[in-house]
LUMLUMLO-431096 format. One record per atom (N, C-alpha, C): residue in three letters; x, y, z; atom name. Coordinates in Angstrom, 1 decimal. Example, Ala and Ser with C-alpha at 12.3 -4.5 7.8 and 13.67 -1.06 7.14 Angstrom:
<nodes>
 type     xx     yy     zz atom
  ALA   13.2   -5.7    7.8    N
  ALA   12.3   -4.5    7.8   CA
  ALA   13.2   -3.3    7.8    C
  SER   12.8   -2.2    7.1    N
  SER   13.7   -1.1    7.1   CA
  SER   12.9    0.0    7.9    C
</nodes>
This chain:
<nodes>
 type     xx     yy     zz atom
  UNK  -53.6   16.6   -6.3    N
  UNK  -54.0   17.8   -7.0   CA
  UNK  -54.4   18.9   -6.0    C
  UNK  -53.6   20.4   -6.4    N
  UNK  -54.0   21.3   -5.3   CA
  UNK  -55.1   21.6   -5.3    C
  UNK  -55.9   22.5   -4.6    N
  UNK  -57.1   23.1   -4.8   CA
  UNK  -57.3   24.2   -5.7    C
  UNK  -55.8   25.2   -5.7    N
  UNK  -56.2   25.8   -7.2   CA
  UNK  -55.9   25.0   -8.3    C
  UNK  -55.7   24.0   -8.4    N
  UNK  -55.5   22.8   -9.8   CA
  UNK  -57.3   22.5  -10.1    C
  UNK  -57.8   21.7   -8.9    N
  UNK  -59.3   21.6   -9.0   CA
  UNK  -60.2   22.7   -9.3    C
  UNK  -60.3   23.3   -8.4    N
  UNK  -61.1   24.5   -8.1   CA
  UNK  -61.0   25.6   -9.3    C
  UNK  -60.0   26.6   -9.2    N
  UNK  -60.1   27.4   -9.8   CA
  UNK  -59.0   27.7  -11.4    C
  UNK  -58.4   26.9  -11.6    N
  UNK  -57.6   26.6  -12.9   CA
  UNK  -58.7   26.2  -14.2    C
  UNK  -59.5   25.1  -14.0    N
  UNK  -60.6   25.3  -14.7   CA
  UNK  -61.4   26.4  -15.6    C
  UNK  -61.7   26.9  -14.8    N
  UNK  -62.5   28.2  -15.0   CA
  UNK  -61.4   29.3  -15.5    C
  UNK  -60.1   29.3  -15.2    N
  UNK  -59.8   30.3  -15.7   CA
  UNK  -59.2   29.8  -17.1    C
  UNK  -59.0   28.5  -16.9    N
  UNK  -58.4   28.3  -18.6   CA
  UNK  -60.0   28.1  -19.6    C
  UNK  -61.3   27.7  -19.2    N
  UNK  -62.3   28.0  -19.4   CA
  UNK  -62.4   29.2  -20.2    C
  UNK  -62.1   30.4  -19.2    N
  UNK  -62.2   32.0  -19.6   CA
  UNK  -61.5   32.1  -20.6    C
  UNK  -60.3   31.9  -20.6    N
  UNK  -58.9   32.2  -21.5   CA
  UNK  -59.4   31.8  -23.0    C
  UNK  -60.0   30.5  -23.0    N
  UNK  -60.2   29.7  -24.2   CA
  UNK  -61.1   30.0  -25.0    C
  UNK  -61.6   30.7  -24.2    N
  UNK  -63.3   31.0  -24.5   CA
  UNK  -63.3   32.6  -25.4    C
  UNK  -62.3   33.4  -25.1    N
  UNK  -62.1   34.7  -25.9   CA
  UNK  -62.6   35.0  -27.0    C
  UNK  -63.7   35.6  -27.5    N
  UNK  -63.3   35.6  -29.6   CA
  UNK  -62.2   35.6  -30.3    C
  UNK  -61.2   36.2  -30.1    N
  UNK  -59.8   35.3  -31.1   CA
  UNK  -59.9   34.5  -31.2    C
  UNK  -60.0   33.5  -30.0    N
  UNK  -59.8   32.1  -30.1   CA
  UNK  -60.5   31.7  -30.5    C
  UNK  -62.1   31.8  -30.6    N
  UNK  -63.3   31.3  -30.8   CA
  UNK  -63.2   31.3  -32.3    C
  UNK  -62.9   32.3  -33.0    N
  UNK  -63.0   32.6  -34.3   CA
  UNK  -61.4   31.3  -34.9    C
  UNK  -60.4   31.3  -34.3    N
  UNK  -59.7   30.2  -34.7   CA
  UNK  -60.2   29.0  -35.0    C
  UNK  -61.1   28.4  -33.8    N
  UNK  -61.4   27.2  -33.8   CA
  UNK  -62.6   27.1  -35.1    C
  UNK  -63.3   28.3  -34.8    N
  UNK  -64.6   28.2  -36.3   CA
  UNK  -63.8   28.2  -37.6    C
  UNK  -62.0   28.3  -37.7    N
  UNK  -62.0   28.0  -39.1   CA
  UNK  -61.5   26.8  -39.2    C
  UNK  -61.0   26.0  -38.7    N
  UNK  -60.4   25.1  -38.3   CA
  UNK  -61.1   23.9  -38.2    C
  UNK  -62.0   24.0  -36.9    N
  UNK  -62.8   22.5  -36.8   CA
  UNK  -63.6   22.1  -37.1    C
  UNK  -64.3   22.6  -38.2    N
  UNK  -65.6   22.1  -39.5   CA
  UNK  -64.5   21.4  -40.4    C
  UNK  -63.1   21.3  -40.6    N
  UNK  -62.4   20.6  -41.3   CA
  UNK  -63.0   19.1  -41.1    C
  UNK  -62.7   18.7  -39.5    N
  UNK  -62.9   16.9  -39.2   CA
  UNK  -63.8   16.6  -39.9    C
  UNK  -63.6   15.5  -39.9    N
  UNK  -64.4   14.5  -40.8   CA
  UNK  -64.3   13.3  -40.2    C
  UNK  -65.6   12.3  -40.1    N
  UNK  -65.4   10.7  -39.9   CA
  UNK  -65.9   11.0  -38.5    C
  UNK  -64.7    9.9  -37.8    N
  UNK  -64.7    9.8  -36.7   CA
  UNK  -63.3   10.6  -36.1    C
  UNK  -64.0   11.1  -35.2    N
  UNK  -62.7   12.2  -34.7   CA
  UNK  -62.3   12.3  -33.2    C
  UNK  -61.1   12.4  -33.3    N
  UNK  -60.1   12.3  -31.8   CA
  UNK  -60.0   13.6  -31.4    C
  UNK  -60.5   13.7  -30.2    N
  UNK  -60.2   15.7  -30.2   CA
  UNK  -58.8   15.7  -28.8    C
  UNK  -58.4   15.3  -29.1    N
  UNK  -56.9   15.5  -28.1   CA
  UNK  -56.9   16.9  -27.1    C
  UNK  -57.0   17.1  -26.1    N
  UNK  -57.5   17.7  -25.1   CA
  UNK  -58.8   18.7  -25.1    C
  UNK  -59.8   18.1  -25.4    N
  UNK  -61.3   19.0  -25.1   CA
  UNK  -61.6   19.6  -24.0    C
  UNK  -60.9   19.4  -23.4    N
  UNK  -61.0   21.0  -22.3   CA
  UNK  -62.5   21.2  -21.8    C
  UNK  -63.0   22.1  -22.3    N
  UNK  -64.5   22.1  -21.4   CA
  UNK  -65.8   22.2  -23.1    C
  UNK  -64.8   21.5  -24.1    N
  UNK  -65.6   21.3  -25.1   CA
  UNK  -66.2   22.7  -25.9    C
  UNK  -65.5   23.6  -25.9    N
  UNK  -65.8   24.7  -26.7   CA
  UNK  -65.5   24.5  -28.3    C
  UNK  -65.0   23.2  -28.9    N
  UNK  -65.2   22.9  -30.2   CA
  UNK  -66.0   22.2  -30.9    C
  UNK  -67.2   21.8  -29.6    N
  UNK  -68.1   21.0  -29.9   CA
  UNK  -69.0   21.9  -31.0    C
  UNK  -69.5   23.1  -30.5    N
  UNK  -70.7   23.6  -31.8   CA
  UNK  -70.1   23.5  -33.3    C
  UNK  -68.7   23.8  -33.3    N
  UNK  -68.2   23.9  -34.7   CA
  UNK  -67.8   22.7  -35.6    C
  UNK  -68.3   21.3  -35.0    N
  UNK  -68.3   20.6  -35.8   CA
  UNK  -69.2   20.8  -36.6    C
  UNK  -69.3   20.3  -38.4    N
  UNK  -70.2   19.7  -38.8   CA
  UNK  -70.2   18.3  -38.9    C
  UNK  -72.0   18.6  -38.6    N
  UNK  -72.5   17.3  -37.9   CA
  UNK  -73.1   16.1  -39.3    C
  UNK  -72.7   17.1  -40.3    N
  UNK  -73.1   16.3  -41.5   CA
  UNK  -72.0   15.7  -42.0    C
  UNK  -70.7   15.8  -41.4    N
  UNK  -69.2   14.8  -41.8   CA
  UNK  -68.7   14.3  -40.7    C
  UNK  -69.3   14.3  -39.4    N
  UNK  -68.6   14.1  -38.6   CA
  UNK  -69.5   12.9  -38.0    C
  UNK  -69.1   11.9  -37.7    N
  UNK  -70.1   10.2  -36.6   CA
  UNK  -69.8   10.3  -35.9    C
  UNK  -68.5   10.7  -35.4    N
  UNK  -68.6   10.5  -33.6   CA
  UNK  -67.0   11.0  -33.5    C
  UNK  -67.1   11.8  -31.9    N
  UNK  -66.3   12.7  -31.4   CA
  UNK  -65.6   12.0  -30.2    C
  UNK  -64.6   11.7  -30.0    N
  UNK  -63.9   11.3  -28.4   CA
  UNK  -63.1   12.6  -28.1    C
  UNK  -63.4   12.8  -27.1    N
  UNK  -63.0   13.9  -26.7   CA
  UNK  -62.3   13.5  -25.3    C
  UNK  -60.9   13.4  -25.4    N
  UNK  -60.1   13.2  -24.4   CA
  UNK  -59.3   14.1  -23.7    C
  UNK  -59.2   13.9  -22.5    N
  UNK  -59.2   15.3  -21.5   CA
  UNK  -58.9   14.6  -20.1    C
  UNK  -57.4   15.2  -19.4    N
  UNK  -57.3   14.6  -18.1   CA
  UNK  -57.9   15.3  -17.1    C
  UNK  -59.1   16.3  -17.0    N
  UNK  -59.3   17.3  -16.1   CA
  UNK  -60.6   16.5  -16.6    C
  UNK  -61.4   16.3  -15.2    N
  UNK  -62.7   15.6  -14.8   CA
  UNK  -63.4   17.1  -14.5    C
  UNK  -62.9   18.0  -13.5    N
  UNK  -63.7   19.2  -13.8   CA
  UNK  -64.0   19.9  -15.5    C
  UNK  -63.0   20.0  -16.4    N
  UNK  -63.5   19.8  -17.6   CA
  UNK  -64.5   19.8  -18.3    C
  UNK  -63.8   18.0  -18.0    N
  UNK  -64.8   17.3  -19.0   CA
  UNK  -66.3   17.6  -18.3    C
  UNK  -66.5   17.6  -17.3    N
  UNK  -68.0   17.8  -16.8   CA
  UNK  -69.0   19.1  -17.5    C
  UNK  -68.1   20.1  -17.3    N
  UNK  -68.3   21.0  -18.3   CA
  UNK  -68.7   20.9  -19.9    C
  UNK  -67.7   20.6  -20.8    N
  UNK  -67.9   20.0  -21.8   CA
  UNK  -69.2   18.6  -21.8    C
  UNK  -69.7   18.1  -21.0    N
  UNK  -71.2   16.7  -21.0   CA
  UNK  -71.8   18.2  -21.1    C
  UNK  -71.9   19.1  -20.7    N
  UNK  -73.1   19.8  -20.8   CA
  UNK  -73.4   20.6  -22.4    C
  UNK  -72.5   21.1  -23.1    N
  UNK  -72.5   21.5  -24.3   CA
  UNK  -72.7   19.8  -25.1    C
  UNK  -72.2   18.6  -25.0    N
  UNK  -72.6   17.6  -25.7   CA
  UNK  -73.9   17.3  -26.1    C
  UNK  -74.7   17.6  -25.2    N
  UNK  -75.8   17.6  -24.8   CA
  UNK  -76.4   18.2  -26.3    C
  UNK  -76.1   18.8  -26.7    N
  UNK  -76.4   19.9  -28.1   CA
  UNK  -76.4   19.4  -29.2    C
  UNK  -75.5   18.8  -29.4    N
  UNK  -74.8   18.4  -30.8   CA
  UNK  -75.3   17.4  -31.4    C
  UNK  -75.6   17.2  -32.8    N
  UNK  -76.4   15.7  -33.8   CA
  UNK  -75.0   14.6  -33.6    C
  UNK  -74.0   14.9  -33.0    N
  UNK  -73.6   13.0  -33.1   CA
  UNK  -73.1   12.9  -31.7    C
  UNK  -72.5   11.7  -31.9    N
  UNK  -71.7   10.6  -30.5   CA
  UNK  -70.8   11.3  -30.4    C
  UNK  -70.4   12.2  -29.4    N
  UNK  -69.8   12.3  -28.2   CA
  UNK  -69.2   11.5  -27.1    C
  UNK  -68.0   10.8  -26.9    N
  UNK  -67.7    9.8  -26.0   CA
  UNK  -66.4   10.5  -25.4    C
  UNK  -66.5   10.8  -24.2    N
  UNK  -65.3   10.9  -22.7   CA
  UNK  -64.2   10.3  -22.8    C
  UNK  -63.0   10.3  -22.8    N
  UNK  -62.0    9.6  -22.1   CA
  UNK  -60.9   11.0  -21.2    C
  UNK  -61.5   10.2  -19.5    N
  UNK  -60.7   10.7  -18.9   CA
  UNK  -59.1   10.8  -18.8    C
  UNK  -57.8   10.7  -20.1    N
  UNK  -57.0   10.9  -20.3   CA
  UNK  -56.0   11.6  -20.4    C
  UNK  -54.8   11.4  -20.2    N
  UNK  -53.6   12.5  -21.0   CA
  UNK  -53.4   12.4  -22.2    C
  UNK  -52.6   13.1  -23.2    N
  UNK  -52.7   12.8  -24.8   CA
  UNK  -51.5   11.8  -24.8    C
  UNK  -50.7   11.7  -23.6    N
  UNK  -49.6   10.5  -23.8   CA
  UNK  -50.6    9.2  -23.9    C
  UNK  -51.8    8.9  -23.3    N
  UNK  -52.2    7.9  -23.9   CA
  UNK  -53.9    7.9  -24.0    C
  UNK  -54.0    7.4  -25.2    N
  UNK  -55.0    7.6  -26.3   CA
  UNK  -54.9    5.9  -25.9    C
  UNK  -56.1    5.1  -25.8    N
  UNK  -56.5    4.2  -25.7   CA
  UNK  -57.7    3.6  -26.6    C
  UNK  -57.1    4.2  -27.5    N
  UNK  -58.0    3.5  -29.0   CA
  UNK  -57.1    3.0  -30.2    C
  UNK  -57.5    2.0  -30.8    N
  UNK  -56.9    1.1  -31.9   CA
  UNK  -56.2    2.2  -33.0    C
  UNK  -55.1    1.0  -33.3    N
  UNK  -53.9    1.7  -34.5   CA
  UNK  -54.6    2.0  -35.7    C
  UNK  -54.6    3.4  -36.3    N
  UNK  -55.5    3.8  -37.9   CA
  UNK  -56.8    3.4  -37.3    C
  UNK  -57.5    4.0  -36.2    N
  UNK  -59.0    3.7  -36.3   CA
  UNK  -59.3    5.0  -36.4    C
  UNK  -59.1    6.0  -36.2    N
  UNK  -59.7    7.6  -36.5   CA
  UNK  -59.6    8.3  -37.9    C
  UNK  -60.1    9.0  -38.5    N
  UNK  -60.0    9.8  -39.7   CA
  UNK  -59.3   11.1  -39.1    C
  UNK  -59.8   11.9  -38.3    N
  UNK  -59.2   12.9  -38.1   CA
  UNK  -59.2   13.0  -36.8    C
  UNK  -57.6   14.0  -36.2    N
  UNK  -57.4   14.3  -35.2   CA
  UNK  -57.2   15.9  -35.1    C
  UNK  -58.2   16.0  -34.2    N
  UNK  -58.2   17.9  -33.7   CA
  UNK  -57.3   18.4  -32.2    C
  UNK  -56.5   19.0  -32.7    N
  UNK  -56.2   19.4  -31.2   CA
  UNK  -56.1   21.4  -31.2    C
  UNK  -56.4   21.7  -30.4    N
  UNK  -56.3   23.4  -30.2   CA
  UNK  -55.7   23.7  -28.9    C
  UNK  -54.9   24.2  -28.9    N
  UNK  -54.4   25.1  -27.5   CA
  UNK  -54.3   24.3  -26.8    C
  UNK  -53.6   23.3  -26.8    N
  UNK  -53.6   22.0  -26.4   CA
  UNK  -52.2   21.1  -26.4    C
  UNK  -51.2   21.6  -27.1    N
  UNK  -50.3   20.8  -27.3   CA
  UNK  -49.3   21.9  -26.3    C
  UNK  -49.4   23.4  -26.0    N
  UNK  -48.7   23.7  -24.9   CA
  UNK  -48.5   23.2  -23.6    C
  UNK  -49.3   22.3  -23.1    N
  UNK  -49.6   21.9  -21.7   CA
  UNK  -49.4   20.3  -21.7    C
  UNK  -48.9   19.9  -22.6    N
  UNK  -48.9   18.7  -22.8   CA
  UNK  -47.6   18.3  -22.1    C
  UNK  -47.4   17.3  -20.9    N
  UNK  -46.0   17.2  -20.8   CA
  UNK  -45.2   16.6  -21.7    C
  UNK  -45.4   15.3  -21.7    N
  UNK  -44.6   15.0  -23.1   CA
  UNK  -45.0   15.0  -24.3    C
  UNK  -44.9   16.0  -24.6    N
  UNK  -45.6   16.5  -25.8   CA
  UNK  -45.3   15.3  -27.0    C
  UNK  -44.1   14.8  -27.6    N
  UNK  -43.4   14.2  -28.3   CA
  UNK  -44.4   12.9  -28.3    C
  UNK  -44.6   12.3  -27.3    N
  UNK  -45.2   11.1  -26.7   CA
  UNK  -46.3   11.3  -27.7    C
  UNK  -47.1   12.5  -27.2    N
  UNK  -48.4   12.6  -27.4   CA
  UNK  -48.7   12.5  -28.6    C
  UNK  -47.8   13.3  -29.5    N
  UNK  -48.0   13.5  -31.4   CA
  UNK  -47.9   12.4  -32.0    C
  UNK  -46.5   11.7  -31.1    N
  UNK  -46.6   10.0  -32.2   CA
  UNK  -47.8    8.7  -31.8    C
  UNK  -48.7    9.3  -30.1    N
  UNK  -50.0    8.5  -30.5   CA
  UNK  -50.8    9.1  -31.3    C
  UNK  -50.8   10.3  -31.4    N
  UNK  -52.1   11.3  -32.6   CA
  UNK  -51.6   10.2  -33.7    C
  UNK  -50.5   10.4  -34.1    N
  UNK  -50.3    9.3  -35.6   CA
  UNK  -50.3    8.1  -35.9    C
  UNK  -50.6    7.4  -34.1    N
  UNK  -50.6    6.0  -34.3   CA
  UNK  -52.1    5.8  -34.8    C
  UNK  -53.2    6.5  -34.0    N
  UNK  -54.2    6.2  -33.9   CA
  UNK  -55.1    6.8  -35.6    C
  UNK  -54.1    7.7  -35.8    N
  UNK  -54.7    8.2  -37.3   CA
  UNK  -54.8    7.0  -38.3    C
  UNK  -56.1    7.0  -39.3    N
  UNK  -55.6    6.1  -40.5   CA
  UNK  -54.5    6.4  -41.4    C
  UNK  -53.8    5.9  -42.3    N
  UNK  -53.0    6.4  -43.2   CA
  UNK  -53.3    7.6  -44.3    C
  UNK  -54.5    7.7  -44.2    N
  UNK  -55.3    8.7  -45.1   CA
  UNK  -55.8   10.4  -44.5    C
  UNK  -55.5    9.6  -43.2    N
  UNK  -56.2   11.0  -42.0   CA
  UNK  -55.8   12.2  -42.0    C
  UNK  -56.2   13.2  -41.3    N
  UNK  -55.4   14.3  -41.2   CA
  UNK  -55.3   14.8  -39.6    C
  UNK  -54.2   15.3  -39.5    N
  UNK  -54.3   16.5  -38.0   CA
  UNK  -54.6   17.5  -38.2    C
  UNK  -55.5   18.3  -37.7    N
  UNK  -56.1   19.3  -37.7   CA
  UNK  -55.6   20.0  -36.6    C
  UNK  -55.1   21.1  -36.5    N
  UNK  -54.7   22.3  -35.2   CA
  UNK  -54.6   23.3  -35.6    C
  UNK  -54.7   23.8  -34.1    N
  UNK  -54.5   25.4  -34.0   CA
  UNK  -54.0   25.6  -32.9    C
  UNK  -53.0   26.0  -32.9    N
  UNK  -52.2   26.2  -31.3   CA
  UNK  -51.6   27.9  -31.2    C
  UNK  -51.2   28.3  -29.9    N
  UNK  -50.0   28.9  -29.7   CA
  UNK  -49.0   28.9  -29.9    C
  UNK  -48.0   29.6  -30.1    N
  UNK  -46.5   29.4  -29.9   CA
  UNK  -45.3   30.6  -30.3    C
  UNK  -44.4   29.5  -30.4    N
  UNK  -43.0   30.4  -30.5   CA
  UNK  -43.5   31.8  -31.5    C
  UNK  -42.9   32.5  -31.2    N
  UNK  -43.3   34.1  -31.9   CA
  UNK  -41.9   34.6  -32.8    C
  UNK  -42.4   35.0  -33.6    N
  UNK  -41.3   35.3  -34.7   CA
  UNK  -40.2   36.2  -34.4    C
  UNK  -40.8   37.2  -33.3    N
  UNK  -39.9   38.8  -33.2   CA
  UNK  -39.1   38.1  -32.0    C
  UNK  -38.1   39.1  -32.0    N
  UNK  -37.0   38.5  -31.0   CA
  UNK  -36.8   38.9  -30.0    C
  UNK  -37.8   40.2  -29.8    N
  UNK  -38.5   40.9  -28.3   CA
  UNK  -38.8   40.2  -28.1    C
  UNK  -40.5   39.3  -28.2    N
  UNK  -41.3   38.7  -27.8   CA
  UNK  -40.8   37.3  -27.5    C
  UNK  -40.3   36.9  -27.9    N
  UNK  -39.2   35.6  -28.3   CA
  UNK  -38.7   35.9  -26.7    C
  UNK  -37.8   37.0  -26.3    N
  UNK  -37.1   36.9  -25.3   CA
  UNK  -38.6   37.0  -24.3    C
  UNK  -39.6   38.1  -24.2    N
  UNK  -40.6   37.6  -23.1   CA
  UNK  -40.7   36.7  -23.3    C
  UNK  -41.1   35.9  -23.6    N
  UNK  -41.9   34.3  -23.5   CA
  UNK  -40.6   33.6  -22.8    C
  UNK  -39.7   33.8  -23.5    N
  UNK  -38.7   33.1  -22.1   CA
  UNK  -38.5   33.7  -20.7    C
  UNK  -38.4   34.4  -21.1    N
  UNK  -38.8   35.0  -19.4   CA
  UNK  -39.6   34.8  -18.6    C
  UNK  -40.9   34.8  -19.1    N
  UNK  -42.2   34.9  -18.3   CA
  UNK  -42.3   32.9  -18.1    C
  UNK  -42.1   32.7  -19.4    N
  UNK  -42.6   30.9  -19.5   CA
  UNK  -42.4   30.3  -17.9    C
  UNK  -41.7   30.2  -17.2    N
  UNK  -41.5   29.6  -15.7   CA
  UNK  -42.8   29.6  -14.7    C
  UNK  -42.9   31.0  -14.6    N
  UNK  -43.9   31.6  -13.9   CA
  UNK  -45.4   31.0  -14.0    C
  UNK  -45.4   31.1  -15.7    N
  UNK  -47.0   31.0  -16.6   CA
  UNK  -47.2   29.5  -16.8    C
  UNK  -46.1   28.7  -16.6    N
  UNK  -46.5   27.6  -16.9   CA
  UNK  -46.9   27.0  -15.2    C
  UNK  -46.4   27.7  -14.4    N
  UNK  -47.0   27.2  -12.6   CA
  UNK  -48.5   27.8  -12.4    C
  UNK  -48.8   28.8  -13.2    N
  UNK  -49.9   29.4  -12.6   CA
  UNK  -50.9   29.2  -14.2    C
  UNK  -50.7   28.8  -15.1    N
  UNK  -51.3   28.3  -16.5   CA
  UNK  -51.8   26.8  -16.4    C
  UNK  -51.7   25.8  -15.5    N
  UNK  -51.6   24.3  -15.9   CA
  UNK  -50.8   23.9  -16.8    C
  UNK  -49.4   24.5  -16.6    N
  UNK  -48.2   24.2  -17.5   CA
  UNK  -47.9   23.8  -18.7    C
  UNK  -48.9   25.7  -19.1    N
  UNK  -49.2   26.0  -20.3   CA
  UNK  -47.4   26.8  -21.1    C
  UNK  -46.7   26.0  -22.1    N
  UNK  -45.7   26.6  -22.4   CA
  UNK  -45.7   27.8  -23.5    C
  UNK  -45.4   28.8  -23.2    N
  UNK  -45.6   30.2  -24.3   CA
  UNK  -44.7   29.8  -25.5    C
  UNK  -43.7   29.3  -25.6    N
  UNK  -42.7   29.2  -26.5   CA
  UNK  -42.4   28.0  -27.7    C
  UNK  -43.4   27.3  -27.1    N
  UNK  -43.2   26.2  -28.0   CA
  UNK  -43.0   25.8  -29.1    C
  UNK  -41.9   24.8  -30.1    N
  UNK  -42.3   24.9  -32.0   CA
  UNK  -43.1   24.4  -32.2    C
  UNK  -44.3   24.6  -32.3    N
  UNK  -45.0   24.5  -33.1   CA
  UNK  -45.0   23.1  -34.5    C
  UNK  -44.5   23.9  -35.0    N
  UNK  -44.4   23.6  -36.2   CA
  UNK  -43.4   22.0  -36.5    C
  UNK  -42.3   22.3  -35.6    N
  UNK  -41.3   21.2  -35.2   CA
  UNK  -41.2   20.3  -34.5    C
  UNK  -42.4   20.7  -33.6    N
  UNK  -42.9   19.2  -33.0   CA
  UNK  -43.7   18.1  -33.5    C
  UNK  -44.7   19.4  -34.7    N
  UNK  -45.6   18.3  -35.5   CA
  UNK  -44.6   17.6  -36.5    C
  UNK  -43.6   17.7  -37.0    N
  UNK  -42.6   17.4  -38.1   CA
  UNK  -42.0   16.3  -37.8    C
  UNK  -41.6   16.7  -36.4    N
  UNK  -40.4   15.9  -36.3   CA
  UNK  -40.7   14.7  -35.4    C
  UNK  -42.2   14.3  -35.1    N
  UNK  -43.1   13.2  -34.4   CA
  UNK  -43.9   12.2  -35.5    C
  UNK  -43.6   12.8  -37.1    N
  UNK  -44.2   11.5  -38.0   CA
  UNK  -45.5   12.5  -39.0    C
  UNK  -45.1   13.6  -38.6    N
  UNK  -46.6   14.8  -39.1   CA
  UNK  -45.6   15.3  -40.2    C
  UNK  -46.5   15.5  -41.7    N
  UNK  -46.0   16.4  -42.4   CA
  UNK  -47.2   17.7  -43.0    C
  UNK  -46.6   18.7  -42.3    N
  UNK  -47.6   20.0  -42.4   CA
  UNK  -47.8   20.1  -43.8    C
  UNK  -49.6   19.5  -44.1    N
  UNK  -50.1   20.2  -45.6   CA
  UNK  -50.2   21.7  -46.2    C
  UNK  -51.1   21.9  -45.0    N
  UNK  -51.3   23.8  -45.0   CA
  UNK  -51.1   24.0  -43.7    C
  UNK  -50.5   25.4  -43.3    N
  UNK  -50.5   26.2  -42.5   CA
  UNK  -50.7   28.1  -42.5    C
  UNK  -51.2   28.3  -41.7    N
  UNK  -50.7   30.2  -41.2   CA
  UNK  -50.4   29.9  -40.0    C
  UNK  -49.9   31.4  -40.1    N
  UNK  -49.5   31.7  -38.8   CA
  UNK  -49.4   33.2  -38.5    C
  UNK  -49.9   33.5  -37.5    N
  UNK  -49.9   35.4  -37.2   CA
  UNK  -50.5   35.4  -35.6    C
  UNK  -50.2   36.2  -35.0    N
  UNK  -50.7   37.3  -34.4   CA
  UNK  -52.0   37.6  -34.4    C
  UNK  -53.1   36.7  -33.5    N
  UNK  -54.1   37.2  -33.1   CA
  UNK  -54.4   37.8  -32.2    C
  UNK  -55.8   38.7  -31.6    N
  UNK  -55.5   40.0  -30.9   CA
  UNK  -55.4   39.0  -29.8    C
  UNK  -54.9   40.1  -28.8    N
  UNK  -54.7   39.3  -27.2   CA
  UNK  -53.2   39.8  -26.6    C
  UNK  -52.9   39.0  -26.0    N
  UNK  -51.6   39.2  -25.6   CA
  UNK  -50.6   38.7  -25.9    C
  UNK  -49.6   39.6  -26.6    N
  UNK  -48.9   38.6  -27.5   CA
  UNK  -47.8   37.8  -27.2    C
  UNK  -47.4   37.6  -26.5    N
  UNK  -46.4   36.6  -25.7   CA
  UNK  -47.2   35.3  -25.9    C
  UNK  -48.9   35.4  -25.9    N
  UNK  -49.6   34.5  -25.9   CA
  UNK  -50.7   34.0  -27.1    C
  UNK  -50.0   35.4  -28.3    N
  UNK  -51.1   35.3  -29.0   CA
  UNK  -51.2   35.3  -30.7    C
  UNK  -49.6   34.4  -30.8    N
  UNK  -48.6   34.2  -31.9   CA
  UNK  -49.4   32.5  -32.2    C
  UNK  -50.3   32.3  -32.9    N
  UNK  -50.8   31.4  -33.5   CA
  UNK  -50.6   30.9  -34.5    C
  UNK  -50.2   29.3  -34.8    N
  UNK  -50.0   28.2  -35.6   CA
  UNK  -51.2   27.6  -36.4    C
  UNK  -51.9   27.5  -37.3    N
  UNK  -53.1   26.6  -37.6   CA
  UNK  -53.2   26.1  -38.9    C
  UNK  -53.8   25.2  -39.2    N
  UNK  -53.7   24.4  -40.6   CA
  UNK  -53.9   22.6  -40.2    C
  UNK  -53.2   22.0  -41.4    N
  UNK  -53.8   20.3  -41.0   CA
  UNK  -52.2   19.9  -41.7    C
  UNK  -52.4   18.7  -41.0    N
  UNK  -51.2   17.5  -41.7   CA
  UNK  -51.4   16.2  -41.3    C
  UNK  -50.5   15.8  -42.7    N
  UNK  -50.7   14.2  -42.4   CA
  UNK  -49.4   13.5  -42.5    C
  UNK  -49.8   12.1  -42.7    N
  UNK  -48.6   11.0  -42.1   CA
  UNK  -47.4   11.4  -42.9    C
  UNK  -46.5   11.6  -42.0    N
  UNK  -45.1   11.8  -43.1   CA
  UNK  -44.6   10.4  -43.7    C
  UNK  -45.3    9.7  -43.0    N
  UNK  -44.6    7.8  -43.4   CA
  UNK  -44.7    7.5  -45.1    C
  UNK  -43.6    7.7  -46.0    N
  UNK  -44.2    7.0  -47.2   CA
  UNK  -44.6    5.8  -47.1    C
</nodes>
């Protein structure tokens, strides 16, 4: 790991995440979980306040960045339930088949390498009843923007922690075993190459 990987990548995805657009996304979104909940890259735990703590028993918040997560122990610190670490990637989730109720992930499935990997453990580890909960970035509707994001994507993903601008969204959750219940999607303020937002919940497409 370089030293701008340790050192200073943190903090700025920290900043980035931390925005009010964003903040206001995750407040509609993550009072949805319920049970026990998988939070698939918690990052420095900025979804921790918005649980409620009257549906929710306990929170795993998995995250392969140890600077991070260290971040995020200090907001845990706050919160009425269990909170538990795993230093991981989302390609592997090291918890039992259908043991979670809900799985949350935000801004999170851009950076994911194999992203594909990642969604069909989000559904292994879901119960049959559960739901996915997200809010992501991605592909942009306009065909301007459409073309920046491929442009810039190379660049942004070396100097983002290979964060991808363009992603489906919507196609990755579908076509990994997820069938979208509800969604929006628009244009929150910010930068828009970066700021074409996916959010809603889904569950098992398995009949």
């Amino acid at each position: 790991m370089s030293l701008y990987d340790k050192h200073v990548l943190p903090k700025l995805v920290h900043f980035a995440c931390s925005q009010q657009p964003a903040m206001r996304q995750r407040q509609k979104i993550v009072p949805l979980a319920k049970g026990r909940v998988l939070e698939v890259g918690l990052g420095s735990g900025l979804n921790l306040p918005y649980y409620d703590a009257s549906k929710v028993s306990k929170v795993w918040g998995l995250d392969p960045s140890p600077e991070m997560i260290q971040i995020a122990e200090t907001r845990a610190r706050s919160v009425n339930f269990d909170v538990e670490f795993i230093d991981l990637p989302g390609e592997h989730i090291p918890l039992e088949t259908n043991s979670v109720d809900t799985v949350v992930v935000t801004y999170t499935l851009c950076t994911i390498v194999d992203v594909d990997r990642a969604i069909k453990e989000m559904l292994r580890v879901l119960r049959p009843d559960g739901e996915l909960v997200f809010c992501e970035h991605g592909i942009a509707p306009d065909v301007s923007v459409r073309r920046l994001q491929k442009c810039i994507n190379p660049l942004w993903k070396r100097i983002g922690g290979g964060c991808h601008l363009n992603r489906e969204i919507p196609k990755l959750i579908e076509q990994n075993g997820f069938r979208i219940k509800e969604m929006e999607a628009m244009y929150i303020s910010g930068w828009r190459p970066a700021s074409y937002n996916y959010w809603g919940t889904a569950i098992s497409g398995v009949l």
